[in-house]
C-alpha positions as CSV (number, residue, x, y, z in Angstrom):
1,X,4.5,-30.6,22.6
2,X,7.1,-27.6,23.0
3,X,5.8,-24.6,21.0
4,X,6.9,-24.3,17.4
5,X,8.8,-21.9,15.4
6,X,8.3,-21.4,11.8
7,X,10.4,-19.3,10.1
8,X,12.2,-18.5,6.6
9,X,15.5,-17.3,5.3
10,X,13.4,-15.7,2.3
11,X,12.2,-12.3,4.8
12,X,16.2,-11.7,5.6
13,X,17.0,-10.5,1.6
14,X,13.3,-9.9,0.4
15,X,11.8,-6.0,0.8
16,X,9.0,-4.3,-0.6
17,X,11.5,-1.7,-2.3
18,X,12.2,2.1,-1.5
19,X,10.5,3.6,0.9
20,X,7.6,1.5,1.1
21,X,6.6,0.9,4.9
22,X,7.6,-2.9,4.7
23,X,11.0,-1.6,3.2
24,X,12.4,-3.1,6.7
25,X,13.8,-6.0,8.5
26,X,11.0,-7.7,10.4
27,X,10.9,-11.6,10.7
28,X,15.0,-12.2,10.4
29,X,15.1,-9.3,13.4
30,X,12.6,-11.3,15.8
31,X,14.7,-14.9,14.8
32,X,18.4,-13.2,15.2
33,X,17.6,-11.9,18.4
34,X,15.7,-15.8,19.4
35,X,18.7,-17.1,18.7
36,X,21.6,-14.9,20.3
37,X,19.5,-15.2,23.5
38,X,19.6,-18.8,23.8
39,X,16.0,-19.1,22.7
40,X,16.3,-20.4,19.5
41,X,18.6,-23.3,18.7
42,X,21.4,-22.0,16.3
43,X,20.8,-22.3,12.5
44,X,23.5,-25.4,11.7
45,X,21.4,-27.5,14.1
46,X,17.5,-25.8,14.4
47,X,16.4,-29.3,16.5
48,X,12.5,-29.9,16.0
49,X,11.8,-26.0,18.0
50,X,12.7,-24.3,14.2
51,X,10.8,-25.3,11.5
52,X,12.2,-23.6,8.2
53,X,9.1,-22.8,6.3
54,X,7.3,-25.1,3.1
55,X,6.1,-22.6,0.2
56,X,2.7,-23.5,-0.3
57,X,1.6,-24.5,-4.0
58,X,-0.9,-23.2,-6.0
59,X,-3.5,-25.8,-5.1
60,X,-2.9,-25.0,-1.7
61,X,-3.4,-21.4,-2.4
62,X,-6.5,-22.2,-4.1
63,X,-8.2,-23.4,-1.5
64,X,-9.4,-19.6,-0.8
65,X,-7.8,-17.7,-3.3
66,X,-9.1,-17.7,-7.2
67,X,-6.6,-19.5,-9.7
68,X,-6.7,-16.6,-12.0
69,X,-5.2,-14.1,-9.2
70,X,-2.7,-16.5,-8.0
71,X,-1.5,-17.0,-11.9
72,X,-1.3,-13.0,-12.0
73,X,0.8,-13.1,-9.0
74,X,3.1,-15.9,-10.1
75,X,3.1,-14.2,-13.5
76,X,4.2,-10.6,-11.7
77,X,7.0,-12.2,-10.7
78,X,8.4,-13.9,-13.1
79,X,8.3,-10.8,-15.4
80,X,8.4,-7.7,-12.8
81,X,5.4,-6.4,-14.4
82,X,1.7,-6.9,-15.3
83,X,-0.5,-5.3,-17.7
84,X,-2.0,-2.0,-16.6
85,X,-5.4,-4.0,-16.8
86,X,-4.5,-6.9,-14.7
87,X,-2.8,-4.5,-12.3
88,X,-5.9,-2.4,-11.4
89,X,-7.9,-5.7,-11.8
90,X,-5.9,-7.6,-9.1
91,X,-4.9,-4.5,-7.1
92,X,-1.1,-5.5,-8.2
93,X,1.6,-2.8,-8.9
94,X,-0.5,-0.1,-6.9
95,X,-2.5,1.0,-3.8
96,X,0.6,-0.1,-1.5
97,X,1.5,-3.2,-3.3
98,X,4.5,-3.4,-5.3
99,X,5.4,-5.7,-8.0
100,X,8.9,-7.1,-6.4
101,X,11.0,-10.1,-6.5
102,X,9.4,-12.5,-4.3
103,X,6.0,-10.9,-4.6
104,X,5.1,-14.8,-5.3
105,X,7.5,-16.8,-3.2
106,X,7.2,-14.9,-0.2
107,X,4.0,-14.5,0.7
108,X,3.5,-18.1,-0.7
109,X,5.9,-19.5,1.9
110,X,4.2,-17.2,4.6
111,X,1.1,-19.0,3.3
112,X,3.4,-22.4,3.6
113,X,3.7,-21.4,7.5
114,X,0.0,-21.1,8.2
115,X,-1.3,-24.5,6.2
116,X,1.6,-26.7,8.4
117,X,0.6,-25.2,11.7
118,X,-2.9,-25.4,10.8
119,X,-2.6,-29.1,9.7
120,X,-0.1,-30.1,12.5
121,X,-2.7,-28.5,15.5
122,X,-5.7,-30.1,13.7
123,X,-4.1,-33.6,14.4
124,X,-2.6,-32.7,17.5
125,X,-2.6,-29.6,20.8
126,X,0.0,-27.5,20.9
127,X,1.5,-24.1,20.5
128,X,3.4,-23.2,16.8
129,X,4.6,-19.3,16.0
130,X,5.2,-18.2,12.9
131,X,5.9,-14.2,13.0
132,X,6.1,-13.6,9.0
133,X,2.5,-15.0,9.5
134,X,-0.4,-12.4,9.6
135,X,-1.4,-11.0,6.2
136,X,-4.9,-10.0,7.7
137,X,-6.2,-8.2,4.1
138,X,-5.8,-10.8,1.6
139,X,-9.1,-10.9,-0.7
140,X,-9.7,-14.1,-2.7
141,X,-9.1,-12.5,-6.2
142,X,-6.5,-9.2,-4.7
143,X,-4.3,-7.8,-3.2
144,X,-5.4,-5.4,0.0
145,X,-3.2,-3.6,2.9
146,X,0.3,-4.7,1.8
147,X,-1.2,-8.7,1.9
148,X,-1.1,-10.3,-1.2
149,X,-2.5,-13.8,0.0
150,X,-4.6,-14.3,3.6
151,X,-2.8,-16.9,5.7
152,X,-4.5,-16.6,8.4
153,X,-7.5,-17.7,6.5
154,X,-5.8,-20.2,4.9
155,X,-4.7,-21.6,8.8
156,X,-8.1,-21.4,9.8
157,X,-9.6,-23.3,6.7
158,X,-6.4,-25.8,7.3
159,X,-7.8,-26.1,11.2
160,X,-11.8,-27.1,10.0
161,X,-10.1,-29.5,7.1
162,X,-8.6,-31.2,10.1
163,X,-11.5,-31.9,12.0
164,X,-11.9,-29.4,14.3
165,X,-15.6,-27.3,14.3
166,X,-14.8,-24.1,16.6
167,X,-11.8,-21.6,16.2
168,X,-11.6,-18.1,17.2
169,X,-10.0,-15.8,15.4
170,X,-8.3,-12.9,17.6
171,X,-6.9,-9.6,16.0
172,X,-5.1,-7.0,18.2
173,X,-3.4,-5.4,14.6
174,X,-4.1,-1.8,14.3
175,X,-6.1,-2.5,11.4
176,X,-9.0,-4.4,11.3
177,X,-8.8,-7.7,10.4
178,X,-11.3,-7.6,7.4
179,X,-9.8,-10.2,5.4
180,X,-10.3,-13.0,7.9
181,X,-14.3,-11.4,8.7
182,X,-15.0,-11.3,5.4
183,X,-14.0,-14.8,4.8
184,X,-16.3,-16.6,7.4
185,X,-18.6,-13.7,8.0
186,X,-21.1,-16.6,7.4
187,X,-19.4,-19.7,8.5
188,X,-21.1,-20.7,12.3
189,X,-17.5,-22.9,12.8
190,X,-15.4,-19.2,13.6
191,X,-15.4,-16.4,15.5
192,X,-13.3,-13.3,15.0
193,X,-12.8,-10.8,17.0
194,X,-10.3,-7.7,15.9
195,X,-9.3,-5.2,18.5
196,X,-8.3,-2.1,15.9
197,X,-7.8,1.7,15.8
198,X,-11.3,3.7,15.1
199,X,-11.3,5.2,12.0
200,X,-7.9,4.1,10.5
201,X,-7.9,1.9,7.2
202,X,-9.4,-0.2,6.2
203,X,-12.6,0.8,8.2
204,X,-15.0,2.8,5.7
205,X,-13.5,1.5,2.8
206,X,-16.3,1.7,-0.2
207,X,-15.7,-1.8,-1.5
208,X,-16.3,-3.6,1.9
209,X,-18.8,-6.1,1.2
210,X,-19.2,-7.5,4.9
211,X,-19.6,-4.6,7.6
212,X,-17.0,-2.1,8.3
213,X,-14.9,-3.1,11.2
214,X,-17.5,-1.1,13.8
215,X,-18.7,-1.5,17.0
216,X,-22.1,-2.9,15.4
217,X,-20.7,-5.0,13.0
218,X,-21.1,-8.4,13.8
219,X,-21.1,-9.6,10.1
220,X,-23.0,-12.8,10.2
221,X,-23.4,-13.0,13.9
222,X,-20.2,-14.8,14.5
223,X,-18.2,-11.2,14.1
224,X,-16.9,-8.5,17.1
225,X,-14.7,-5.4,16.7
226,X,-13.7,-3.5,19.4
227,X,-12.5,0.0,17.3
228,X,-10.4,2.0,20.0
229,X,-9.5,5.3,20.4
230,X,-6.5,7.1,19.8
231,X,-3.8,6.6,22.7
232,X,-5.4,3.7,23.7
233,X,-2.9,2.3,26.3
234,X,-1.8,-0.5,28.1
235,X,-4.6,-0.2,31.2
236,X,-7.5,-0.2,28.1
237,X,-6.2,-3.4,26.5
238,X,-6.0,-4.9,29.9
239,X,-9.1,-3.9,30.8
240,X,-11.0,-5.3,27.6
241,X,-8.8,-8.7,27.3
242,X,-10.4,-9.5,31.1
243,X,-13.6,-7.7,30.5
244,X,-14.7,-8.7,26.8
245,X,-11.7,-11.2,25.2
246,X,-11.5,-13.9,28.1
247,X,-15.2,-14.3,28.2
248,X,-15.8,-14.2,24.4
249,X,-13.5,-17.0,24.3
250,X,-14.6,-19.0,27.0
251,X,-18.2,-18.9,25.8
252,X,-17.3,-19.6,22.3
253,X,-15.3,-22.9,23.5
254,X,-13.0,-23.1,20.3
255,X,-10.8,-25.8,19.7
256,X,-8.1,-24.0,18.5
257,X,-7.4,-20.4,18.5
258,X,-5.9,-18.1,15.9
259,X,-3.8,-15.4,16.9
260,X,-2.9,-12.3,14.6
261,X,-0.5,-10.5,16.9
262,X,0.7,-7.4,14.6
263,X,3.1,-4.5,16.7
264,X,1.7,-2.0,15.3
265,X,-0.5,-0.5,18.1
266,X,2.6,0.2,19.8
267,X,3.5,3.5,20.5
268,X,6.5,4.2,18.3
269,X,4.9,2.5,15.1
270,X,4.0,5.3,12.5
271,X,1.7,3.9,11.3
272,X,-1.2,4.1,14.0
273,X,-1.9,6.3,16.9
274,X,-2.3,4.1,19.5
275,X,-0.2,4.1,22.7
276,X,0.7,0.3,23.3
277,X,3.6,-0.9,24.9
278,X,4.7,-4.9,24.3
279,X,4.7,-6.0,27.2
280,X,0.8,-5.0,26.8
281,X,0.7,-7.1,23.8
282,X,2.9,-10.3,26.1
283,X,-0.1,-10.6,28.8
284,X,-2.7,-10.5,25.8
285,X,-0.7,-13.6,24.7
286,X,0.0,-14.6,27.7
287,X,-4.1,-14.5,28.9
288,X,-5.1,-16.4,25.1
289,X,-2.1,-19.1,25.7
290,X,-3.9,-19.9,28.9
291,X,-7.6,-20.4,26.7
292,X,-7.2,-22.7,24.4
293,X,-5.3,-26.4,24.1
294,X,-4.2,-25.2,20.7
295,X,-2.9,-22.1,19.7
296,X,-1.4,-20.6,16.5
297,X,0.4,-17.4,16.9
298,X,0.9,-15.2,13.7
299,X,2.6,-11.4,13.3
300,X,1.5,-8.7,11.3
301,X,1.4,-5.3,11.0
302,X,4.7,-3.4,12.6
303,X,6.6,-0.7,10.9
304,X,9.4,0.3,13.2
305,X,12.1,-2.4,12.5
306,X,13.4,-1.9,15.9
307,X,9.9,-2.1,18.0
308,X,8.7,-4.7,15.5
309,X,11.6,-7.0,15.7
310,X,11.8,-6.6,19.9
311,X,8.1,-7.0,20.0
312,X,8.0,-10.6,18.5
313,X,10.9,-11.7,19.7
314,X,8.9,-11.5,23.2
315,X,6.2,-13.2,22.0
316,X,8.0,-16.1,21.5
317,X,9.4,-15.5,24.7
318,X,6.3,-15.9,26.4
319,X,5.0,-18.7,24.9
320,X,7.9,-20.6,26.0
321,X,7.9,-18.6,29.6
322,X,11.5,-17.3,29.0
323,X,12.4,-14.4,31.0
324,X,12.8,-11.4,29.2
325,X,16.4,-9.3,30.7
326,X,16.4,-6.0,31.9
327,X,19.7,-5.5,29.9
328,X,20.4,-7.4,26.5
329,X,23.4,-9.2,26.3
330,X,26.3,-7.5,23.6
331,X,24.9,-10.0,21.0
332,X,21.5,-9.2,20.7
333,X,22.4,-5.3,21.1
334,X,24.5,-5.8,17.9
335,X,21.8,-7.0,16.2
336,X,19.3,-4.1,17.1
337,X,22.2,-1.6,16.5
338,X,22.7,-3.0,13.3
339,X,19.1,-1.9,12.0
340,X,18.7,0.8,9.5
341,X,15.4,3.0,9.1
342,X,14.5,5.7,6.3
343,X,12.0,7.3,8.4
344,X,12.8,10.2,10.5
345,X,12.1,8.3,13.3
346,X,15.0,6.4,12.8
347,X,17.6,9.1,12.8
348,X,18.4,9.5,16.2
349,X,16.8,5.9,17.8
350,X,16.4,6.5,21.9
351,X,19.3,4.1,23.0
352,X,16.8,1.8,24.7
353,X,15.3,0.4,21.2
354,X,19.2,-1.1,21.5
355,X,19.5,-2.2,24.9
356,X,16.4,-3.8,25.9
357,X,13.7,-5.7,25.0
358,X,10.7,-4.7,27.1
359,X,8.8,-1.6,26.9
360,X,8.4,0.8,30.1
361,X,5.1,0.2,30.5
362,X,2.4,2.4,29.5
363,X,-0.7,2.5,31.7
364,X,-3.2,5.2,31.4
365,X,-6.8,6.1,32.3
366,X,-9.4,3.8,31.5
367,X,-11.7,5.7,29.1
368,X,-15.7,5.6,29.5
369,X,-16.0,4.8,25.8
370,X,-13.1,1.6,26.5
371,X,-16.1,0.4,28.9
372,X,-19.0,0.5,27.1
373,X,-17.3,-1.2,24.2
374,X,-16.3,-4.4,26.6
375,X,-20.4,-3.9,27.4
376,X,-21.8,-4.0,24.1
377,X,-19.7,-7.0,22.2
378,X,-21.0,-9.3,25.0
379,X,-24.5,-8.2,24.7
380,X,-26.8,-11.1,22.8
């Protein structure tokens, strides 16, 4: 089966509001620039490659998230408000997540995205990439990190409903993936694994109930992290996708492997300090791709609309083993010039956020500490 791409309208008129960090264009960035390069079919005739999103229902939802929260989002929507109570009860209207439009409707449909893949690689291999995909946080009952459902949860449950008994969850967001731990932290059927900045939210947070996202924390025994330094760089996540990732997987033997690749541990996000380039994050998808006979491939974190947008657009690119050009044609430049971002950052963008898609690459030295974390996950 060619790889799949699930995608939505809904992202390309739907923002968090002001100057909220997800005030950008993300998913409608990575798609526009599929398509001008020949990479995605055109939107009058998407083929069976582009597969426009379902919304998931509130059953569907329900299968991890409790009925009362998903009524208090469906409710925030419909009236642009909640009671103060309900708000600090469901984490709704504050802590980073607004009350907007489609606070229902679209993370719903990213939802929608996660439970087709899940469902259509539980009956059969194959590769399906859905970039609006990836709301690592999600808590069954709140809202956490900007994620106001967990898809990737709901993807994995949708993947074990199927049939299948081993998946692997792998995080390289610049967060740690505590939504997704939390949720199987006891479940022998999945393994996560979240490769995340030390010390950055939501590690430390007093109301984890499952670990912390540490070196140490193994949750239930089917749990690693691998918390990296600051300026971690492309020669480190090399190092520890051949040194820990590849062998985690291969002795785990999943089925099916989950794939939350957020662009934020690239260099120009602001929202880490981590010194990624994408073509860093490529190999790392490249390297899974090669693991597993069935592989979903999410987004997630990424606040620089241009870095964000030129990062998953080569994901999908690899996955397909399109070649990525030096120079992008007029078409795709227009679309990366046409980008707009309130951040200071995004005053004077270095002309090659425009003009290409790759990265320079961004080796550096491989730290002692970058070792002995490869070391210790693999110990029994």
């Amino acid at each position: 089966m060619r790889p799949r791409f699930i995608g939505s309208e809904i992202y390309r008129r739907s923002t968090y509001g002001g100057r909220h960090p997800l005030a950008i264009p993300r998913v409608s960035t990575c798609i526009d620039l599929c398509r001008v390069l020949g990479w995605l079919p055109p939107a009058a005739d998407p083929g069976d490659v582009y597969i426009d999103s379902p919304r998931a229902s509130a059953a569907e939802l329900a299968r991890f998230h409790a009925p009362a929260y998903i009524d208090a989002v469906r409710r925030a929507e419909a009236a642009q408000d909640l009671p103060k109570e309900e708000q600090a009860r469901f984490n709704l209207g504050r802590n980073g997540n607004p009350i907007y439009p489609e606070i229902f409707r679209r993370p719903a449909t990213a939802c929608g995205a996660s439970i087709l893949a899940g469902r259509a690689l539980a009956a059969a291999a194959g590769t399906i990439y859905s970039p609006a995909s990836g709301t690592h946080h999600g808590r069954p009952d709140r809202a956490s990190g900007f994620c106001y459902f967990n898809d990737p949860v709901l993807a994995i449950l949708a993947l074990l409903d199927g049939g299948l008994e081993r998946v692997f969850y792998l995080d390289v967001d610049a967060h740690h993936g505590d939504g997704v731990q939390d949720a199987f932290h006891d479940d022998p059927r999945v393994f996560t694994l979240s490769i995340h900045e030390n010390a950055r939210w939501p590690m430390g947070q007093a109301d984890r109930t499952q670990g912390g996202g540490t070196l140490d924390d193994r949750a239930g025994g089917q749990a690693r992290n691998l918390p990296v330094p600051q300026d971690f760089n492309d020669s480190e996540l090399d190092f520890l996708m051949q040194a820990a990732v590849l062998p985690l997987i291969e002795d785990f033997a999943p089925q099916a492997v989950v794939l939350q690749c957020g662009a934020d541990a690239l260099a120009e996000d602001p929202l880490s300090r981590l010194a990624l380039s994408n073509g860093a994050l490529w190999r790392a998808v490249a390297e899974v791709m090669r693991q597993t006979p069935r592989l979903f491939v999410t987004g997630g974190g990424g606040y620089n609309p241009w870095s964000v947008g030129r990062a998953w657009a080569g994901v999908w690119a690899t996955l397909n083993g399109f070649e990525v050009p030096d120079r992008l044609p007029r078409e795709a430049e227009a679309v990366l010039r046409a980008l707009e971002w309130r951040h200071s950052r995004g005053r004077n963008p270095p002309e090659a956020w425009f003009t290409t898609l790759a990265d320079p690459p961004r080796p550096g030295p491989l730290r002692p500490e970058i070792r002995q974390m490869a070391t210790a996950v693999l110990a029994p």
